[in-house]
Residue, then its C-alpha position, 0 to 999 in steps of 0.5 A: x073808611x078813615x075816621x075824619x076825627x082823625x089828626x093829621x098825624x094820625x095820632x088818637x086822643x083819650x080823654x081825661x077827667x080832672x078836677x079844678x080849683x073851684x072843684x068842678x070836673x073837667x074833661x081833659x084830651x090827650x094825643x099819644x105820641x107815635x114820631x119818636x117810633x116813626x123816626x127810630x124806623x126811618x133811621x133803621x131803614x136809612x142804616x140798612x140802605x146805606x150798608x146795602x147801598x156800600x156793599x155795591x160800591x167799586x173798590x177806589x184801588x183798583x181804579x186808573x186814577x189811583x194807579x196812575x197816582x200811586x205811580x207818580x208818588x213812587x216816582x216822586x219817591x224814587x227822584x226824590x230818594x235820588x236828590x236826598x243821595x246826591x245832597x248827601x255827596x255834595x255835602x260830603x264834599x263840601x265838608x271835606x273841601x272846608x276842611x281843607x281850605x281851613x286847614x291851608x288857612x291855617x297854613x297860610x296864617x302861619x307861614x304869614x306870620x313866619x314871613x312877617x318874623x323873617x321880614x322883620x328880622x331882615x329889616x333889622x339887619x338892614x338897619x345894623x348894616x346901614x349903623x355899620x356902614x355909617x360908622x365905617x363911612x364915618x371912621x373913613x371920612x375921618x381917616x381921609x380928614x386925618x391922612x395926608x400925601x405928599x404936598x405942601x399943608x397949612x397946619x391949622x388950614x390944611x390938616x388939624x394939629x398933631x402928631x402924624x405917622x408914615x402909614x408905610x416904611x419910607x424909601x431913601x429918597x423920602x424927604x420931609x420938612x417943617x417951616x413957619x407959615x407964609x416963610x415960603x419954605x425959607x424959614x425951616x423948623x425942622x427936617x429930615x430924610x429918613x432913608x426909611x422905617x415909619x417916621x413920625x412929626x408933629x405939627x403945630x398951628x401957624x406951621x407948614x408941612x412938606x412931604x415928597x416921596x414919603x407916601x400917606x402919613x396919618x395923624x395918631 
């Protein structure tokens, strides 16, 4: 039979003898301590379960899931290693065609430039053409002011004073004359029929000119 002076814990007491302040003994109850015992062989016990307990596990590898996961992966794997490739080659193709389409605009920068140059030196050779044409055209225009045919022409009104020459040799029926203005012919100053060569008059304001058959007769 159990001791019933027992603690719950089933812890012993001894008892103590020590002295107080007033110097009286006095009696002193102690309870030794056996947890500490108790809780180092549950550890124990719970280490030897668990190694015996993982001895009987299965091996997770050599499960379905597993395989059917470790298949995926090594698809995965295999389509992504694929895209990786593909990239690559697209890349490479895109490099190449940039570099192409920077080199062809580099071209086309130049030959724009070059178009720019040719466009520039067309435009100012169209501009000298246009100074020559003007000053042929005015060189015309005054040779047209300055040449006269045959006819009858009020120096001063007509034609401007001054000396005039046949521009090409006279025939023999060539005849010329000189006479002050408003006369009608009837007051002659000078005439001739130079039966050929280039003849040369001058004229003076206040005069009329007649030329029949010379041809064209330029002022000098």
């Amino acid at each position: 039979m159990l001791n019933s002076d027992i603690g719950p814990a089933d812890t012993p007491e001894s008892e103590t003898v020590v002295e107080t302040e007033s110097g009286q003994p006095a009696h002193v109850t102690k309870r030794s301590r056996k947890k500490p015992v108790l809780l180092a062989s549950a550890a124990v016990l719970l280490f030897a379960g668990g190694i015996t307990f993982g001895t009987v596990l299965p091996d997770p590898k050599t499960s379905e899931a597993y395989a059917s996961l470790a298949d995926e992966k090594s698809t995965v794997e295999i389509e992504r290693d694929a895209a990786l490739s593909s990239y690559a080659t697209l890349k490479g193709k895109f490099d190449t065609l940039e570099r192409g389409m920077a080199s062809r605009e580099s071209k086309v920068a130049a030959r724009e430039a070059e178009v720019g140059k040719a466009d520039a030196a067309v435009k100012s050779a169209e501009a000298a053409v246009k100074v020559r044409e003007e000053a042929v055209t005015g060189a015309e225009k005054t040779k047209a002011a300055n040449t006269i045919g045959d006819g009858t022409w009020t120096v001063g009104t007509d034609i401007e004073p001054g000396t005039y020459r046949a521009a090409a040799a006279v025939g023999s029926t060539c005849y010329w004359g000189i006479y002050r203005s408003g006369s009608n012919g009837g007051d002659i100053i000078e005439n001739d029929i130079p039966g050929g060569g280039r003849p040369v008059v001058t004229l003076s304001a206040g005069q009329d000119f007649n030329s029949t058959r010379c041809g064209k007769w330029e002022k000098q």
